[in-house]
PAKEMI-726538 format. One record per atom (N, C-alpha, C): atom name; x, y, z; residue in one letter; residue number from 0. Coordinates in Angstrom, 3 decimals. Layout:
N
NODE; name; xx; yy; zz; resn; resi
NODE; CA; X; Y; Z; A; NUM
...
# end
This chain:
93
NODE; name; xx; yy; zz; resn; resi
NODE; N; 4.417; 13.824; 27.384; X; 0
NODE; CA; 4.874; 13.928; 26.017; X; 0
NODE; C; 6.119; 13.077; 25.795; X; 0
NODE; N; 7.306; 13.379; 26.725; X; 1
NODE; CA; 8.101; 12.343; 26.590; X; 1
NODE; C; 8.056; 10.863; 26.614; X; 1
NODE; N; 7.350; 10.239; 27.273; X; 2
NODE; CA; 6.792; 9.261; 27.503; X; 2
NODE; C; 5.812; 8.421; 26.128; X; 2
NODE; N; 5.314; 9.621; 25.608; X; 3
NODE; CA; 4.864; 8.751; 24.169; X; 3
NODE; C; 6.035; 8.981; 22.971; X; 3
NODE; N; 6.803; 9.581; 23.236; X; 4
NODE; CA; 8.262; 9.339; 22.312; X; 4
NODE; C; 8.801; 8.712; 22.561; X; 4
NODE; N; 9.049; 7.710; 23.769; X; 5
NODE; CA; 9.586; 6.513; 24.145; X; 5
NODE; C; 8.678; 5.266; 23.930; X; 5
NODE; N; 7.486; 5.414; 23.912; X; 6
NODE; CA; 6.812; 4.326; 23.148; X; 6
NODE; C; 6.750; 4.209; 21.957; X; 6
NODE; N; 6.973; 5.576; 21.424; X; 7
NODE; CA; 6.785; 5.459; 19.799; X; 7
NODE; C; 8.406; 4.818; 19.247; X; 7
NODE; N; 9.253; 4.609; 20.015; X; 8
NODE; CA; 10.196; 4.390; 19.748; X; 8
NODE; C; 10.502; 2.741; 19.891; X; 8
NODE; N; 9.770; 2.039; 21.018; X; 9
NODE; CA; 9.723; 0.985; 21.133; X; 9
NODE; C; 8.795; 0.175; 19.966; X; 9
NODE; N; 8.304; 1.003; 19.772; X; 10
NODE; CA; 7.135; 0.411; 18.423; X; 10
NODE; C; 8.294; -0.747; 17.156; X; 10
NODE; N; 7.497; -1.615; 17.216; X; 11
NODE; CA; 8.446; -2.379; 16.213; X; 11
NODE; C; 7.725; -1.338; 14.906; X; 11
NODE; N; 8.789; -2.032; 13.896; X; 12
NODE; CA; 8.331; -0.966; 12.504; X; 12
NODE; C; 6.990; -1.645; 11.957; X; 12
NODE; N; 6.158; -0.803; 10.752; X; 13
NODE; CA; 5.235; -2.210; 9.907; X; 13
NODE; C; 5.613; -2.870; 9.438; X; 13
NODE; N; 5.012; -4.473; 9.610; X; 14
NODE; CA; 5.345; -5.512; 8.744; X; 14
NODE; C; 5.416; -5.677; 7.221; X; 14
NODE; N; 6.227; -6.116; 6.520; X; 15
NODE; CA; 6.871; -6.039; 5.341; X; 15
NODE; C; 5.661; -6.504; 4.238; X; 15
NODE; N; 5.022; -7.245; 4.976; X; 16
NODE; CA; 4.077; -7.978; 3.461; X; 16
NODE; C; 3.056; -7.220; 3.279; X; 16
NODE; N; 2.307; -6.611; 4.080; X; 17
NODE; CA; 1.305; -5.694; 3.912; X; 17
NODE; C; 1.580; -4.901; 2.943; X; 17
NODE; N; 2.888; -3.835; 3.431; X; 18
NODE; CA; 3.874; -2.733; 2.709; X; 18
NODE; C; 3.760; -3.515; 0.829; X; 18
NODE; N; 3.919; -4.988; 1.096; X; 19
NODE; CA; 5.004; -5.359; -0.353; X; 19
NODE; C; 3.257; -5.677; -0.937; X; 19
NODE; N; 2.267; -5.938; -0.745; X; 20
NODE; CA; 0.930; -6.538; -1.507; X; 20
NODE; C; 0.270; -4.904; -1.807; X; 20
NODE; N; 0.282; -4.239; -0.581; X; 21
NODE; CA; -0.559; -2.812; -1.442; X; 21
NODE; C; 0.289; -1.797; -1.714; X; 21
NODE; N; 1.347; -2.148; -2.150; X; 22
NODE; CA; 2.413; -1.198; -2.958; X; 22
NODE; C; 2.436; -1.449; -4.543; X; 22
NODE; N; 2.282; -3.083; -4.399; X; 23
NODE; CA; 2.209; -3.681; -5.792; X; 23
NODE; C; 0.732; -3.249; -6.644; X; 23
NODE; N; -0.596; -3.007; -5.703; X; 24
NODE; CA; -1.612; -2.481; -5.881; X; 24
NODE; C; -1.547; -1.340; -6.595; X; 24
NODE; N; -0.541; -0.304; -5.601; X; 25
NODE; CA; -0.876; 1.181; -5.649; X; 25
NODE; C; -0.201; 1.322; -7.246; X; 25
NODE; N; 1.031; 0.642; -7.129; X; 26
NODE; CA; 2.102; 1.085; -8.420; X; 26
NODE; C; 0.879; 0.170; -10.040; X; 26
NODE; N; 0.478; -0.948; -9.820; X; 27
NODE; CA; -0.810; -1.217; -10.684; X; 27
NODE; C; -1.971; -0.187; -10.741; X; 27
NODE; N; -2.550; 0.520; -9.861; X; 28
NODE; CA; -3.934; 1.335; -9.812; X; 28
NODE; C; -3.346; 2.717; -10.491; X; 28
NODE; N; -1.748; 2.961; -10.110; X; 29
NODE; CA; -1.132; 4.340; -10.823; X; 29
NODE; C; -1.141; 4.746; -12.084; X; 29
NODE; N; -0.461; 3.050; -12.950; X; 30
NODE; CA; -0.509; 2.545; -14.191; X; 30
NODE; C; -1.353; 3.305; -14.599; X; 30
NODE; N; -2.555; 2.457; -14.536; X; 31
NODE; CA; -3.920; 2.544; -15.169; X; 31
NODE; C; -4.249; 3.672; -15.304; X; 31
NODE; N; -3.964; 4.635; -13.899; X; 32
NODE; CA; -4.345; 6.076; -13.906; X; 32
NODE; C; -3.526; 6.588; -14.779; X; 32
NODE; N; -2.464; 6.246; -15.414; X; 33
NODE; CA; -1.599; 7.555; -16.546; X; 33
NODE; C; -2.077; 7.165; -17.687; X; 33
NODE; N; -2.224; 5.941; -17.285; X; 34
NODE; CA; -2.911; 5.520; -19.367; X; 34
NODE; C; -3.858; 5.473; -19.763; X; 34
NODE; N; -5.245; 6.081; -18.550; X; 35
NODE; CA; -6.444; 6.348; -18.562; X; 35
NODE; C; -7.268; 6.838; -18.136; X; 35
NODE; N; -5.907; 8.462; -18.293; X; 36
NODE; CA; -6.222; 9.911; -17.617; X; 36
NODE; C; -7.353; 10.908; -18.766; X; 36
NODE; N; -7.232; 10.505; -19.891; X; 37
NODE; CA; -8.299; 10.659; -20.790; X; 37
NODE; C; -9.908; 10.853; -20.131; X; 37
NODE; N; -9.850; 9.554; -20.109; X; 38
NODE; CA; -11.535; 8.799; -20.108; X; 38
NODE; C; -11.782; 9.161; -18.829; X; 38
NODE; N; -10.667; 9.168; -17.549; X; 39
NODE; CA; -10.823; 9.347; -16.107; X; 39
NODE; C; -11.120; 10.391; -16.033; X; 39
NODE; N; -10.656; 11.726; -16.501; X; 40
NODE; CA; -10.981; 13.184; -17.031; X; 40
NODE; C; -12.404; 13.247; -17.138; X; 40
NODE; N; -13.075; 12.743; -18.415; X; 41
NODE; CA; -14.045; 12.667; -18.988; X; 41
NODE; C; -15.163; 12.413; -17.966; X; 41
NODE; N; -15.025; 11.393; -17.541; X; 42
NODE; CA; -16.098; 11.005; -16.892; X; 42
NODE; C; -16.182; 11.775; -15.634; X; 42
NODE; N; -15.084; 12.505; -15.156; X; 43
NODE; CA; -14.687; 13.186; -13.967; X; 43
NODE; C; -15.921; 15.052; -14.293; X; 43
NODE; N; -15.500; 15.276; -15.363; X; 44
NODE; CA; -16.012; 16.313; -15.724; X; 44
NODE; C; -17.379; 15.962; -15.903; X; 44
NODE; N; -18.087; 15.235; -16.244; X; 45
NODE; CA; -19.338; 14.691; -16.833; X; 45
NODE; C; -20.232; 14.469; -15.359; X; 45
NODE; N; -19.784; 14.032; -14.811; X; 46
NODE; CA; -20.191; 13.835; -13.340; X; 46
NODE; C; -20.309; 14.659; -12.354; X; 46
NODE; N; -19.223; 15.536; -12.332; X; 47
NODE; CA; -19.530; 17.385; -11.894; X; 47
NODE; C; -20.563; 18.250; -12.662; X; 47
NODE; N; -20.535; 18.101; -13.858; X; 48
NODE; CA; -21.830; 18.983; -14.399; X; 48
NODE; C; -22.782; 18.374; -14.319; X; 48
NODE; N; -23.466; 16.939; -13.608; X; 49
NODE; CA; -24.970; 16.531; -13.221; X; 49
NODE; C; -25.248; 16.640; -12.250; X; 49
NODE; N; -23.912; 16.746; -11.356; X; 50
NODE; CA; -24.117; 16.590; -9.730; X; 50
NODE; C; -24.329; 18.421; -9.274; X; 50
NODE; N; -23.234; 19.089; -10.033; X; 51
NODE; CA; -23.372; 20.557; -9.505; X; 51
NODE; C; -24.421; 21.497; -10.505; X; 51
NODE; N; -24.596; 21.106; -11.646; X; 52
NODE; CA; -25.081; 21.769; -12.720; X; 52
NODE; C; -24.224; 22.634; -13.453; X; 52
NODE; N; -24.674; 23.127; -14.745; X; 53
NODE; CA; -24.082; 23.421; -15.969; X; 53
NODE; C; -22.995; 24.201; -15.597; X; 53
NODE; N; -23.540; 26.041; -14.919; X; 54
NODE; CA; -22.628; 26.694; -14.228; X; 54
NODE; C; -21.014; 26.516; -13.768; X; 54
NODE; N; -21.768; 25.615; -12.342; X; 55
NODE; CA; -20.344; 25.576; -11.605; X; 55
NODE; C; -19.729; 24.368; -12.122; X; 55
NODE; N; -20.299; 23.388; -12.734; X; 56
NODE; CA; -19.368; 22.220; -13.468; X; 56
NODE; C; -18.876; 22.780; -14.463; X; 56
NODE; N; -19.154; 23.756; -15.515; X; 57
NODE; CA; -17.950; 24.611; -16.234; X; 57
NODE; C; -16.971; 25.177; -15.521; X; 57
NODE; N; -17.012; 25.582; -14.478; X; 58
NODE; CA; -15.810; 26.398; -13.957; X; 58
NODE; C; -14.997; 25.776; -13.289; X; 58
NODE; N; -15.379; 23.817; -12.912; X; 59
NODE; CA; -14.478; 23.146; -12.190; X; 59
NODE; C; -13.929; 22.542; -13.373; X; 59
NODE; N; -14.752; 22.516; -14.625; X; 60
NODE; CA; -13.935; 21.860; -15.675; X; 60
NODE; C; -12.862; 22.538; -16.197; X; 60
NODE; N; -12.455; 24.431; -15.682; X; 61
NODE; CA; -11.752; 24.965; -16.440; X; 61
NODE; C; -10.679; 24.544; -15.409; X; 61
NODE; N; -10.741; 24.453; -14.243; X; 62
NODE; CA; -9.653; 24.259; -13.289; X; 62
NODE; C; -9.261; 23.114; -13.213; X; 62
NODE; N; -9.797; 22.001; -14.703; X; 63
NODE; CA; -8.877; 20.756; -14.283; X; 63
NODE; C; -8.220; 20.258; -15.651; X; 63
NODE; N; -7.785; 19.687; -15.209; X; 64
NODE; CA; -6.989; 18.914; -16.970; X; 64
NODE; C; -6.896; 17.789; -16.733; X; 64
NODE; N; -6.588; 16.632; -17.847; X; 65
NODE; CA; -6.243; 15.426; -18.061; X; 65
NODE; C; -4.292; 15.457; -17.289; X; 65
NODE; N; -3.929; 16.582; -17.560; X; 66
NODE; CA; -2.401; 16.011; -16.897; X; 66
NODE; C; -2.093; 15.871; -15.223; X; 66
NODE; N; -3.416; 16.693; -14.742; X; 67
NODE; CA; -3.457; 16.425; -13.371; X; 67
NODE; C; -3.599; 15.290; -12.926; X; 67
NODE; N; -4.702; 14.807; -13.902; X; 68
NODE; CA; -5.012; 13.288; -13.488; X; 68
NODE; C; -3.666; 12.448; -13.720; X; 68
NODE; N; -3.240; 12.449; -15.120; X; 69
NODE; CA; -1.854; 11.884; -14.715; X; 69
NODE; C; -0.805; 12.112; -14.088; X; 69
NODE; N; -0.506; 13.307; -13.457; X; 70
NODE; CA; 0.426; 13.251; -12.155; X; 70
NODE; C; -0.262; 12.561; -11.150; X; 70
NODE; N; -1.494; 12.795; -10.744; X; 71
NODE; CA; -2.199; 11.392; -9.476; X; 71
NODE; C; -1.518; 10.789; -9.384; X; 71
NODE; N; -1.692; 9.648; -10.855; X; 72
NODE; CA; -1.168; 8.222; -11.079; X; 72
NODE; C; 0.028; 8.341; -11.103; X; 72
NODE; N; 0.729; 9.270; -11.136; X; 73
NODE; CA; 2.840; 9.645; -11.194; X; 73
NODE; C; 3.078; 9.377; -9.594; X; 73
NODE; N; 1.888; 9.944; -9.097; X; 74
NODE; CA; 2.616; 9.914; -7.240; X; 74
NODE; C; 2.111; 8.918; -6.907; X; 74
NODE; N; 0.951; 7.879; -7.198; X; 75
NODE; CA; 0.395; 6.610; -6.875; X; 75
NODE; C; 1.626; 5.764; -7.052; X; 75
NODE; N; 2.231; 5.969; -8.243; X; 76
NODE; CA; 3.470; 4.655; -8.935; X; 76
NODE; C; 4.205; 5.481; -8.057; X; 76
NODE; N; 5.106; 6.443; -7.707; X; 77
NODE; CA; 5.825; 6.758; -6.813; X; 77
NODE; C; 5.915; 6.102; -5.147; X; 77
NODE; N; 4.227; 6.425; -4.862; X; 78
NODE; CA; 4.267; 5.831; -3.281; X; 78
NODE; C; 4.344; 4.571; -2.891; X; 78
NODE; N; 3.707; 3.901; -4.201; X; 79
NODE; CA; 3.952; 2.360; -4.380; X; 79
NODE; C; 5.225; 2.024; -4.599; X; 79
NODE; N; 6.323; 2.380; -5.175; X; 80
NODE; CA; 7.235; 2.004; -5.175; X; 80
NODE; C; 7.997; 2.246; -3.781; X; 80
NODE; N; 7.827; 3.427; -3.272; X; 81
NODE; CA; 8.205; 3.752; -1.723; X; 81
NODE; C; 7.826; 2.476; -0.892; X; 81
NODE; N; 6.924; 1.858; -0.902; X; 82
NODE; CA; 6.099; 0.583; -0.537; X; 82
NODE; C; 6.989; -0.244; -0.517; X; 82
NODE; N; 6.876; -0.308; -2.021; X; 83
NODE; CA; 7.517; -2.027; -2.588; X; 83
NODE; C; 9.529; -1.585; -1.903; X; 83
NODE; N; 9.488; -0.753; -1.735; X; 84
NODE; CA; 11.243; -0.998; -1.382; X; 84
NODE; C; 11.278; -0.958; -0.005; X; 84
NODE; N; 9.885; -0.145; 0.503; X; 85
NODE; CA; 10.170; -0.666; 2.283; X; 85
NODE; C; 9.983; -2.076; 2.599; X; 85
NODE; N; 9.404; -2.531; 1.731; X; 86
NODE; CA; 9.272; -4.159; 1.798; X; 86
NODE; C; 10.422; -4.694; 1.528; X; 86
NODE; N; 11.031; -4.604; 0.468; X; 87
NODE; CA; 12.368; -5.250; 0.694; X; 87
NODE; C; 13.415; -4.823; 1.584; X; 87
NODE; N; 13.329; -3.745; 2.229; X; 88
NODE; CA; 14.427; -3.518; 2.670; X; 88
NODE; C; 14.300; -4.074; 4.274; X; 88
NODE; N; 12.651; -4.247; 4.696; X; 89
NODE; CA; 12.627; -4.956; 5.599; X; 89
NODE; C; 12.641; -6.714; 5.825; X; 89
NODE; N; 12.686; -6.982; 4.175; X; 90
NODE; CA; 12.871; -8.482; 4.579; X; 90
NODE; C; 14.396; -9.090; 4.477; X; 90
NODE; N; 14.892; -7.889; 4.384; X; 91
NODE; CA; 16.633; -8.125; 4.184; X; 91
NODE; C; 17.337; -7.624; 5.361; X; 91
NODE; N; 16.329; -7.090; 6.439; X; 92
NODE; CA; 17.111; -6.615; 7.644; X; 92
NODE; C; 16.884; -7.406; 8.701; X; 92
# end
């Protein structure tokens, strides 16, 4: 056990550009998700009642809302930004 805490320690960190290209992704794909938590809803619900039937796709539709969907996209633009600043902070160190 000790022995892989000393490798995990030697580990260089992840490289910065990866971090800085799908951060810029995530914080773009987040966007989209708050400003098209509507229709994302919609089709979300619409797709549970063909796949499960009438029943239980009513009762997953009561347990969801359109604002859930936009918190998603709140923590997508969040983790992406976590991203985009580990990227800079590794190309400045």
């Amino acid at each position: 056990m000790i022995r892989l805490i000393e490798v995990a320690i030697q580990r260089q960190p992840a490289p910065a550009l990866p971090n800085l290209i799908v951060g810029i992704l995530v914080v773009v794909v987040g966007i989209l998700i708050v400003k098209r938590r509507e229709k994302i809803y919609g089709g979300t619900v619409g797709f549970e009642k063909r796949v499960f039937g009438k029943g239980l796709g009513d009762l997953l539709e009561r347990l969801q809302s359109p604002f859930w969907v936009g918190a998603v996209g709140v923590v997508g633009v969040l983790m992406g930004l976590v991203m985009i600043g580990y990227a800079v902070w590794r190309f400045f160190t």
